[in-house]
PQR file of N, CA, C, O and H, with PARSE charges and radii, in Angstrom:
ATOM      1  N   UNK A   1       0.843  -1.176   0.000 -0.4000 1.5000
ATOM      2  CA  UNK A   1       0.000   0.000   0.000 -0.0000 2.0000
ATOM      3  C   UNK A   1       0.894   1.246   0.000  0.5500 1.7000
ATOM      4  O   UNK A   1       1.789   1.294   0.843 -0.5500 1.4000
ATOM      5  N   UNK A   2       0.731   2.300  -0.900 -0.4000 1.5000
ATOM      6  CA  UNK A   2       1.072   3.128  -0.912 -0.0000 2.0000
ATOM      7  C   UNK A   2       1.642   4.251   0.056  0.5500 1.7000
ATOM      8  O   UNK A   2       2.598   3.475   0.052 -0.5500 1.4000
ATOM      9  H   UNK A   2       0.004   2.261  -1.585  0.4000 1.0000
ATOM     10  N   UNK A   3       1.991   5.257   0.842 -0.4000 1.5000
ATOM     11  CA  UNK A   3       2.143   6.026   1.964 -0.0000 2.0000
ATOM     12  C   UNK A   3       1.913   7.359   1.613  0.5500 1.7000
ATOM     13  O   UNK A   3       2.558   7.850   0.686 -0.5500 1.4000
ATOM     14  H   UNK A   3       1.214   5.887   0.845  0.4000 1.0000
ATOM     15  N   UNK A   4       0.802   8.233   2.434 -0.4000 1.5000
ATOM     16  CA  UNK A   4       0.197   9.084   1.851 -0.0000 2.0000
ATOM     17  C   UNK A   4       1.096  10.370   1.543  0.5500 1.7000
ATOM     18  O   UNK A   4       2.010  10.530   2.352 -0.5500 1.4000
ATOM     19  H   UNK A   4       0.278   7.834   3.187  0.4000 1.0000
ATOM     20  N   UNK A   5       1.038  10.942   0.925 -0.4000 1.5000
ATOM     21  CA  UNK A   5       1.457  11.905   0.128 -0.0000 2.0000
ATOM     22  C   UNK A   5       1.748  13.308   1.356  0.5500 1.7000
ATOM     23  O   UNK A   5       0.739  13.532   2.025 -0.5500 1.4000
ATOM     24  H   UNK A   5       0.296  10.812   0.268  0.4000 1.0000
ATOM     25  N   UNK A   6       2.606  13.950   1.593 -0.4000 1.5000
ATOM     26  CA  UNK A   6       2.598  15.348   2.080 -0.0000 2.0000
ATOM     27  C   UNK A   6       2.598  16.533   1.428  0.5500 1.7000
ATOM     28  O   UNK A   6       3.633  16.869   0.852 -0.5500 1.4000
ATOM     29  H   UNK A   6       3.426  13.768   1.050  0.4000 1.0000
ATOM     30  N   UNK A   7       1.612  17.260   1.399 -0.4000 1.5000
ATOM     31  CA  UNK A   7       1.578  17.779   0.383 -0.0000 2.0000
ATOM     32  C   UNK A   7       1.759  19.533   0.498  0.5500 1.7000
ATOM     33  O   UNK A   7       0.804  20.285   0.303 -0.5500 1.4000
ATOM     34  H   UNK A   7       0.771  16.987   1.867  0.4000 1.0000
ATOM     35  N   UNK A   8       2.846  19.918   0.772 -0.4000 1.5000
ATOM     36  CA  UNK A   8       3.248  21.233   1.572 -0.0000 2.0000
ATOM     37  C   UNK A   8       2.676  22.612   1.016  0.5500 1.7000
ATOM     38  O   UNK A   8       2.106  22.391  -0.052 -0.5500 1.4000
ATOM     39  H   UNK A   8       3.622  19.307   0.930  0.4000 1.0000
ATOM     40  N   UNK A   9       2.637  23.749   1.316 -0.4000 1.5000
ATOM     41  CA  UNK A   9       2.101  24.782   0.472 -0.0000 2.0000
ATOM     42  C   UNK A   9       2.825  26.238   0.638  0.5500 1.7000
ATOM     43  O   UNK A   9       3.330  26.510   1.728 -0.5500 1.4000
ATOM     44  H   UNK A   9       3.100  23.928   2.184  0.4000 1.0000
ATOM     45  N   UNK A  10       2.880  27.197  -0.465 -0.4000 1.5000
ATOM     46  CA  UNK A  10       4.012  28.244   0.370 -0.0000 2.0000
ATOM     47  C   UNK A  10       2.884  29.512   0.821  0.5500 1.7000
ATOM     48  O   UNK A  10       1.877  29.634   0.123 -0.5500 1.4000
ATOM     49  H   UNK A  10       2.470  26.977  -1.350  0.4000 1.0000
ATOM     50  N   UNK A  11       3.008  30.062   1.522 -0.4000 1.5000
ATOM     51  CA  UNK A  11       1.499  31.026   1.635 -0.0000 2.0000
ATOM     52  C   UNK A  11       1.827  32.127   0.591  0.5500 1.7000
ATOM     53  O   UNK A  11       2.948  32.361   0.138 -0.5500 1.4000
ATOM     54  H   UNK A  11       3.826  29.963   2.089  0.4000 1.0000
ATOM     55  N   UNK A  12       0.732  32.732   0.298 -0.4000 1.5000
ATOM     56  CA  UNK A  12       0.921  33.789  -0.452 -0.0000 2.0000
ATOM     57  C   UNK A  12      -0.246  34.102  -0.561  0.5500 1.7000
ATOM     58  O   UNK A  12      -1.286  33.445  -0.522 -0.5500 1.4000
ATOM     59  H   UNK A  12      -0.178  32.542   0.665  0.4000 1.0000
ATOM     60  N   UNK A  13       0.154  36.042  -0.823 -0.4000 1.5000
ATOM     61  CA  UNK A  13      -0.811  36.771  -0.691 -0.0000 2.0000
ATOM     62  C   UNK A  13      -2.254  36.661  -1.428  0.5500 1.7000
ATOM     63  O   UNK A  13      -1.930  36.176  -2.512 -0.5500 1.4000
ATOM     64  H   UNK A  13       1.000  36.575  -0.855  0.4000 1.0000
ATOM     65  N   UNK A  14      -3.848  36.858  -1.461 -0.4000 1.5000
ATOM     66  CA  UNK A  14      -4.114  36.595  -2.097 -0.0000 2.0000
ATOM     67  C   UNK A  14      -5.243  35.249  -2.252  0.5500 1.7000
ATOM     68  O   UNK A  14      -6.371  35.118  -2.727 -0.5500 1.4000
ATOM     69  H   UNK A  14      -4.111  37.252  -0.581  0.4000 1.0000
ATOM     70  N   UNK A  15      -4.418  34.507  -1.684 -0.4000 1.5000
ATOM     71  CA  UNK A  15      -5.126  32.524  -1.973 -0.0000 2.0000
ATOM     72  C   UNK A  15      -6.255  32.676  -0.630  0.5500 1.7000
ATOM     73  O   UNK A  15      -6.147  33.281   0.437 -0.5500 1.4000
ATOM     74  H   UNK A  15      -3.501  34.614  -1.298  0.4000 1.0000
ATOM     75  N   UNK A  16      -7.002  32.114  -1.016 -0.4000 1.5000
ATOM     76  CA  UNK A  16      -8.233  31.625   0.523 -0.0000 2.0000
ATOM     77  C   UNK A  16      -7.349  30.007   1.328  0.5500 1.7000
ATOM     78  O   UNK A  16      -6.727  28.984   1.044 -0.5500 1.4000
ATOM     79  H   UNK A  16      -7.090  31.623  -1.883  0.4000 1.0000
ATOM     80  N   UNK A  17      -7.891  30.786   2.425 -0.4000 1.5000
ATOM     81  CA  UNK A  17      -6.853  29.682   3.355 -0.0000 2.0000
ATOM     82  C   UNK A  17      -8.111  29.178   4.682  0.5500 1.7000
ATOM     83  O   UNK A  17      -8.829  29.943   5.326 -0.5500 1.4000
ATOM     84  H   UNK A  17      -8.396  31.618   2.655  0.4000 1.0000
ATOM     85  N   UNK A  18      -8.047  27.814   4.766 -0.4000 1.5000
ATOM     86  CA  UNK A  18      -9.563  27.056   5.301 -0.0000 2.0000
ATOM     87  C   UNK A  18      -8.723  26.549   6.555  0.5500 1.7000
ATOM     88  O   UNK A  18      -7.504  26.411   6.454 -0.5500 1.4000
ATOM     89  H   UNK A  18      -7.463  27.192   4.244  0.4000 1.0000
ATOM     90  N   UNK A  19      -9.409  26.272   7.755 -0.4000 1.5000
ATOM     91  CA  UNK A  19      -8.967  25.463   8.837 -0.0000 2.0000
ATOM     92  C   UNK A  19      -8.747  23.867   8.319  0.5500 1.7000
ATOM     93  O   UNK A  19      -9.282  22.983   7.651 -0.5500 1.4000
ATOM     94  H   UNK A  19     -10.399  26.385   7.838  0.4000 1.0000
ATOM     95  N   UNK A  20      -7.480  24.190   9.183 -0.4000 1.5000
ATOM     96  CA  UNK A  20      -6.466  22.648   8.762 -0.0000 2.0000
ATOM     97  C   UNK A  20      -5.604  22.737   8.063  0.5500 1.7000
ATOM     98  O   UNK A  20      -4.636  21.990   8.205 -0.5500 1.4000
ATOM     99  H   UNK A  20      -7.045  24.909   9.725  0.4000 1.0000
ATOM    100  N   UNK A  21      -5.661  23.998   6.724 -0.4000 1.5000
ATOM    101  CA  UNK A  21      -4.487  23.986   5.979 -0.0000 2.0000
ATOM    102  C   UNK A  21      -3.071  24.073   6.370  0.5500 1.7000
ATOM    103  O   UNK A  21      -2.770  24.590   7.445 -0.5500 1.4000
ATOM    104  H   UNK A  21      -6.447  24.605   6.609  0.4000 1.0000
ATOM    105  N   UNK A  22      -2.404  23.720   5.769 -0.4000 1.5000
ATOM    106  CA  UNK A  22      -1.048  23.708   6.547 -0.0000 2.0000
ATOM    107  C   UNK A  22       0.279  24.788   5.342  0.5500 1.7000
ATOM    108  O   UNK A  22       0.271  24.748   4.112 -0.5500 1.4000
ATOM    109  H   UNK A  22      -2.648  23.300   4.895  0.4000 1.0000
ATOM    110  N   UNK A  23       0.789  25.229   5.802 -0.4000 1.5000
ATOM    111  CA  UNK A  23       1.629  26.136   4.955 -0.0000 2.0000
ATOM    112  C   UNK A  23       3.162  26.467   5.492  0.5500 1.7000
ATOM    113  O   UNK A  23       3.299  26.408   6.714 -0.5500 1.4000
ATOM    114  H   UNK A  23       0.796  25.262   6.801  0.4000 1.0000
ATOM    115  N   UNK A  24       4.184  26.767   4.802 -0.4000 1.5000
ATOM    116  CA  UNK A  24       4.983  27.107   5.199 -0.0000 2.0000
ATOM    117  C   UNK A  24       5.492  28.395   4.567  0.5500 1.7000
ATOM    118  O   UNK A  24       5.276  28.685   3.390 -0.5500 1.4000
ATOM    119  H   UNK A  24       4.073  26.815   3.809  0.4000 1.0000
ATOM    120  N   UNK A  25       6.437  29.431   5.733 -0.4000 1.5000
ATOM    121  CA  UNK A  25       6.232  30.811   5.438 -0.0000 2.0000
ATOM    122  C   UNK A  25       7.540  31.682   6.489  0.5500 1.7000
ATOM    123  O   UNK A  25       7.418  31.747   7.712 -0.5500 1.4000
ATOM    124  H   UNK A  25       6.612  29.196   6.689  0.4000 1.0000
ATOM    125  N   UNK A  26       8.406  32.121   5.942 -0.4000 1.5000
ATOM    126  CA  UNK A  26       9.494  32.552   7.184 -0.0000 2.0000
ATOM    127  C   UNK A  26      10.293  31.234   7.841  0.5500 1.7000
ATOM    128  O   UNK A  26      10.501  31.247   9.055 -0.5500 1.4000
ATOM    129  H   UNK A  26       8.504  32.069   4.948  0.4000 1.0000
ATOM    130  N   UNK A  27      10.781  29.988   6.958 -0.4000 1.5000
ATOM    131  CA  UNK A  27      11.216  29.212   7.626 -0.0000 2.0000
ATOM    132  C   UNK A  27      10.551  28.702   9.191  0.5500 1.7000
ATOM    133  O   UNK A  27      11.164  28.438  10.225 -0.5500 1.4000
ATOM    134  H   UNK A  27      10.612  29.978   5.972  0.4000 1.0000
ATOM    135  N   UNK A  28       8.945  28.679   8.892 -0.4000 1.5000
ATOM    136  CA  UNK A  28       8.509  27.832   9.485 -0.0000 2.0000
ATOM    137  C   UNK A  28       6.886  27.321   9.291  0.5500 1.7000
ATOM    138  O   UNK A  28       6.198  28.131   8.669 -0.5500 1.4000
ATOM    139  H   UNK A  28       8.447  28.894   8.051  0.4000 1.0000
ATOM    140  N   UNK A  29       6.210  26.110   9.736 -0.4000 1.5000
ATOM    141  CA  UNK A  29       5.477  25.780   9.229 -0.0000 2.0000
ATOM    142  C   UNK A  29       4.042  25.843  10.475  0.5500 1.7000
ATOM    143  O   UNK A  29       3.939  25.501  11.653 -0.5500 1.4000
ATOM    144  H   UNK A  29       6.769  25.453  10.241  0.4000 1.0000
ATOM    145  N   UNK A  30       2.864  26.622   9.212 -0.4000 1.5000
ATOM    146  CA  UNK A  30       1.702  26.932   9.892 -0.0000 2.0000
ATOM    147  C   UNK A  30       0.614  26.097   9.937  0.5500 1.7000
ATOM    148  O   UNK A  30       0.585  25.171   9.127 -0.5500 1.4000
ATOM    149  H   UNK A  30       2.948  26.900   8.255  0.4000 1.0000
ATOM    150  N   UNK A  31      -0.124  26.209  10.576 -0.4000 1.5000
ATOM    151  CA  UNK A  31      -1.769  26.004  10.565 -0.0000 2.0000
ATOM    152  C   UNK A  31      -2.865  26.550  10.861  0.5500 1.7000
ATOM    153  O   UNK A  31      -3.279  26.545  12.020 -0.5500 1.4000
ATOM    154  H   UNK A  31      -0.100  26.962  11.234  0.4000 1.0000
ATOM    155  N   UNK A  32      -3.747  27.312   9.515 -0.4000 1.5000
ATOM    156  CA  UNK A  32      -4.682  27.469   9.767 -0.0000 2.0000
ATOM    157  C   UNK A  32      -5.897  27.411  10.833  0.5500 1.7000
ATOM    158  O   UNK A  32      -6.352  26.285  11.034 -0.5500 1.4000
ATOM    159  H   UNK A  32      -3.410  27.316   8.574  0.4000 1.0000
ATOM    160  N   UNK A  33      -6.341  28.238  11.374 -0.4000 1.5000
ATOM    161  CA  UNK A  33      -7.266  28.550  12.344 -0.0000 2.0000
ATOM    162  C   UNK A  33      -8.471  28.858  11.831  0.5500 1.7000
ATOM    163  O   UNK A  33      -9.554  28.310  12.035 -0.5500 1.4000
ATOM    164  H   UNK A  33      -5.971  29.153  11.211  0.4000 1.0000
ATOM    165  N   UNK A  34      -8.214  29.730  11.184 -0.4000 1.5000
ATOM    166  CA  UNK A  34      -9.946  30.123  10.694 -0.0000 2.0000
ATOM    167  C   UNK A  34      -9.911  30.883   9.486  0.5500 1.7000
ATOM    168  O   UNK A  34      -9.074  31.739   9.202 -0.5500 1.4000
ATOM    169  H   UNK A  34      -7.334  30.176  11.018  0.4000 1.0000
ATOM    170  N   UNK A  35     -11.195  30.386   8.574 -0.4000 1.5000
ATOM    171  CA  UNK A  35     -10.848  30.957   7.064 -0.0000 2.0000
ATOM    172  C   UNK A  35     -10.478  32.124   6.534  0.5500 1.7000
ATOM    173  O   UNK A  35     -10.879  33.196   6.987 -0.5500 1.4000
ATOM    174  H   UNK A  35     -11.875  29.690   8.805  0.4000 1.0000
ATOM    175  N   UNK A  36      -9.796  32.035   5.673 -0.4000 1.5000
ATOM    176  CA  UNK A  36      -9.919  33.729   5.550 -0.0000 2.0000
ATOM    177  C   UNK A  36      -8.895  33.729   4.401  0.5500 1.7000
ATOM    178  O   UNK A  36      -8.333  32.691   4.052 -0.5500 1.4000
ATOM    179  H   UNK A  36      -9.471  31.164   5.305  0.4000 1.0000
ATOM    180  N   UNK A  37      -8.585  35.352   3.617 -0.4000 1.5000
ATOM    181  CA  UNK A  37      -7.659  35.376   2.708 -0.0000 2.0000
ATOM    182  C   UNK A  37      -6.696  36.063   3.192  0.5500 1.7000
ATOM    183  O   UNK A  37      -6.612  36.987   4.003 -0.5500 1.4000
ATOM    184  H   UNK A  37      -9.041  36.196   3.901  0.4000 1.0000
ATOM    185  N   UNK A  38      -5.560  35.121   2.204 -0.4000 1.5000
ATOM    186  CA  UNK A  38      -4.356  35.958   2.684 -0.0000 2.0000
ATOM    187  C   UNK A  38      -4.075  36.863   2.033  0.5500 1.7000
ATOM    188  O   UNK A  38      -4.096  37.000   0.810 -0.5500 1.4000
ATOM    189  H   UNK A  38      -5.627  34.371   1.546  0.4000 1.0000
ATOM    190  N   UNK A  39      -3.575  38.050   3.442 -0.4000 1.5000
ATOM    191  CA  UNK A  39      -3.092  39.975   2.969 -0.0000 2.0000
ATOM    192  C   UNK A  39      -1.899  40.235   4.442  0.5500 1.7000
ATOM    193  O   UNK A  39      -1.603  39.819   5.562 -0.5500 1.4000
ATOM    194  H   UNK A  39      -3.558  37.938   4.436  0.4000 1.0000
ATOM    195  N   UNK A  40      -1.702  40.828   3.821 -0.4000 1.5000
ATOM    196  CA  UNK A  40      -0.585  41.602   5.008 -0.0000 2.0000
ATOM    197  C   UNK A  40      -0.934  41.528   6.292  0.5500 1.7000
ATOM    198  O   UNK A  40      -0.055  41.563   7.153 -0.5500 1.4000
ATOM    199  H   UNK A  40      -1.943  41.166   2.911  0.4000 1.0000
ATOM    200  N   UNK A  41      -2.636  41.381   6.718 -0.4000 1.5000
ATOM    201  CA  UNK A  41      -2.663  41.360   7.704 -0.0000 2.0000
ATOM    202  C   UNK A  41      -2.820  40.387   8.498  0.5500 1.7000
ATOM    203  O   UNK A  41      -3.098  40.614   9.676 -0.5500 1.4000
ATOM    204  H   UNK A  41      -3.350  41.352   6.019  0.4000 1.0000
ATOM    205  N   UNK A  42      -2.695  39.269   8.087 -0.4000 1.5000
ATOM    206  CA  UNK A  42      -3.106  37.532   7.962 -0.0000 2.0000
ATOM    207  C   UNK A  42      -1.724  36.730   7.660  0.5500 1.7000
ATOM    208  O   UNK A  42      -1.397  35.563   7.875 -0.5500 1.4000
ATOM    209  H   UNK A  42      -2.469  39.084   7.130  0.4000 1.0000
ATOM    210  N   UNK A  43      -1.171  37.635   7.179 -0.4000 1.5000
ATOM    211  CA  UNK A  43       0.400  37.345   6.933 -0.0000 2.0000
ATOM    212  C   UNK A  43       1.209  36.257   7.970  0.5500 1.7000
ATOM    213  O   UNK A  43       1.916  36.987   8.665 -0.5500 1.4000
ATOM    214  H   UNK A  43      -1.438  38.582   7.004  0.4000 1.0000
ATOM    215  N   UNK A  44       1.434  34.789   8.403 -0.4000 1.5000
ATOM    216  CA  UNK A  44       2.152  34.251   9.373 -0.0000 2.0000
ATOM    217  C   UNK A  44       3.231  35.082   9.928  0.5500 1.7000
ATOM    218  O   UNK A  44       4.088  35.484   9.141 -0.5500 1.4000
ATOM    219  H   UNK A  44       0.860  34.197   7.838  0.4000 1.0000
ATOM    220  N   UNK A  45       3.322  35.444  11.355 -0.4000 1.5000
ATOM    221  CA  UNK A  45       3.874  35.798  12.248 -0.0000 2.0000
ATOM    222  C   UNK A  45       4.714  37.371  12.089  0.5500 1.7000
ATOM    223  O   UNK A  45       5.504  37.913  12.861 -0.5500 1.4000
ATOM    224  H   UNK A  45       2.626  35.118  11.994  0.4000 1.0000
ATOM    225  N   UNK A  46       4.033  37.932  10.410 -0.4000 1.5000
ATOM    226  CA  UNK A  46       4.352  39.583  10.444 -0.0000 2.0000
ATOM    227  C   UNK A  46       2.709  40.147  10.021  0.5500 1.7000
ATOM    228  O   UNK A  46       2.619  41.306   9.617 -0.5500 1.4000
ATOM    229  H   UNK A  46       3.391  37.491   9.783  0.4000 1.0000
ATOM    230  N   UNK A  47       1.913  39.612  10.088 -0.4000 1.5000
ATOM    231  CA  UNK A  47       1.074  40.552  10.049 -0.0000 2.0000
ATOM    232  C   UNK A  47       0.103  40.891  11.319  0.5500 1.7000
ATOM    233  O   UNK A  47       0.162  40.239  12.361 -0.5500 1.4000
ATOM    234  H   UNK A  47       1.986  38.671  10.415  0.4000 1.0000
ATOM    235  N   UNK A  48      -0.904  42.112  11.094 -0.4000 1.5000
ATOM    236  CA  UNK A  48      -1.021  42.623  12.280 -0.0000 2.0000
ATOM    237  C   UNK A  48      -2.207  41.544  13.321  0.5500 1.7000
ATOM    238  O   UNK A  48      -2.404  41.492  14.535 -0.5500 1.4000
ATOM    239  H   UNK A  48      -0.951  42.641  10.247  0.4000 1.0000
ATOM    240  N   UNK A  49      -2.620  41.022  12.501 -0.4000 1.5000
ATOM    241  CA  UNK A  49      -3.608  39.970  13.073 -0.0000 2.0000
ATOM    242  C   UNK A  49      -3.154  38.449  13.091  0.5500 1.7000
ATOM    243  O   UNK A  49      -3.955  37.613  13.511 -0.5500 1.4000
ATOM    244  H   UNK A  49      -2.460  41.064  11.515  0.4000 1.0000
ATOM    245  N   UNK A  50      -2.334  38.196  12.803 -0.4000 1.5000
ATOM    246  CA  UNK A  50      -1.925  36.740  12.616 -0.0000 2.0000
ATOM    247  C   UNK A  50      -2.175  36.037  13.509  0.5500 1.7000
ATOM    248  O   UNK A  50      -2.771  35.003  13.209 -0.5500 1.4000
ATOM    249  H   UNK A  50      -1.684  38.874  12.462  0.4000 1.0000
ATOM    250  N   UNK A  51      -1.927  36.211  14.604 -0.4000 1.5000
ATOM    251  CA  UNK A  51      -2.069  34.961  15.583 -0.0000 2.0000
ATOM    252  C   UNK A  51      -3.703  34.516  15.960  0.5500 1.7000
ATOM    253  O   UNK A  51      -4.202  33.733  16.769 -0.5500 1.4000
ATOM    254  H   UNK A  51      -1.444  37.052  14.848  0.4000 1.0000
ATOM    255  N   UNK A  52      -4.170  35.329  15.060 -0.4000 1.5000
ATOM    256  CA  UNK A  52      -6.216  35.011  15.133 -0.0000 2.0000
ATOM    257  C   UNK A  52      -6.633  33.828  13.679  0.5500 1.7000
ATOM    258  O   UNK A  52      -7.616  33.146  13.388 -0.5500 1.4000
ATOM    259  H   UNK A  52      -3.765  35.965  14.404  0.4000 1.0000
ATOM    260  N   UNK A  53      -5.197  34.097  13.022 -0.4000 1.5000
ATOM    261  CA  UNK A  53      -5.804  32.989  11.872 -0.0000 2.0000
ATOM    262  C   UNK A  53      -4.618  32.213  11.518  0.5500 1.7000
ATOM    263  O   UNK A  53      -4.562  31.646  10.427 -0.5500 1.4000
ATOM    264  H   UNK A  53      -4.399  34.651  13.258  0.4000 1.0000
ATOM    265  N   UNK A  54      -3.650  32.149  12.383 -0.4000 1.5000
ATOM    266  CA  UNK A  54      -2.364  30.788  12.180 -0.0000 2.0000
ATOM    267  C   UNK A  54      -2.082  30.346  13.593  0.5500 1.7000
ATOM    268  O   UNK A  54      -2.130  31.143  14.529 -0.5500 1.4000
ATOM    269  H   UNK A  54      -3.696  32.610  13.269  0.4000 1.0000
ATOM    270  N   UNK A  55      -1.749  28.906  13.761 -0.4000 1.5000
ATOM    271  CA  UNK A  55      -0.650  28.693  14.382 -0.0000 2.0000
ATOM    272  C   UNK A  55       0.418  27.607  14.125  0.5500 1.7000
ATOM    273  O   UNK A  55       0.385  26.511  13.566 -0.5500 1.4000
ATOM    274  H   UNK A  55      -1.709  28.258  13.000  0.4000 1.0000
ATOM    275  N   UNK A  56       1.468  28.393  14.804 -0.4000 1.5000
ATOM    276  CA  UNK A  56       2.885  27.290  15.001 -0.0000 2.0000
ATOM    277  C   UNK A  56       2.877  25.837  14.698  0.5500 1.7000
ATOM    278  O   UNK A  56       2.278  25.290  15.623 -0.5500 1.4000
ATOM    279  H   UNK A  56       1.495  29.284  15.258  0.4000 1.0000
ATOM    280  N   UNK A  57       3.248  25.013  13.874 -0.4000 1.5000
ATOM    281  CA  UNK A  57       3.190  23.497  14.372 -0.0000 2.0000
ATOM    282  C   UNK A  57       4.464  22.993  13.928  0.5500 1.7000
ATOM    283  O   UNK A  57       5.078  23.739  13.165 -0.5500 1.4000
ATOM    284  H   UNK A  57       3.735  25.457  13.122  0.4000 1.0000
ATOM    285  N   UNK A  58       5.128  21.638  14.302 -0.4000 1.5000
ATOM    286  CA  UNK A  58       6.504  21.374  14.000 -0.0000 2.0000
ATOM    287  C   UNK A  58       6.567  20.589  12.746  0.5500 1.7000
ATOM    288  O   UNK A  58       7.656  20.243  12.288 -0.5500 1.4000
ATOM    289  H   UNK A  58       4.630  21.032  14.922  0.4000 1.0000
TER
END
């Protein structure tokens, strides 16, 4: 049987981003909280709201 696929993503400005997605961004990798599009202010760990729609995971 096959082994499932990881399938990584780079964020960028722009794209709609859903809870669960997973992304990587600043040499490190996120997860989605709650939907929304990405802008400067949604931006992982430089924009002004970020920590309401990412978090940290290893």
């Amino acid at each position: 049987m096959p082994e499932a696929k990881v399938v990584a993503f780079k964020w960028e400005r722009g794209k709609g981003y859903y809870p669960g997605d997973k992304v990587g961004h600043l040499d490190k990798k996120w997860e989605c909280k709650k939907k929304h599009q990405g802008d400067w202010i949604t931006e992982p760990q430089a924009g002004l709201y970020w920590d309401s729609y990412w978090k940290p995971i290893n």
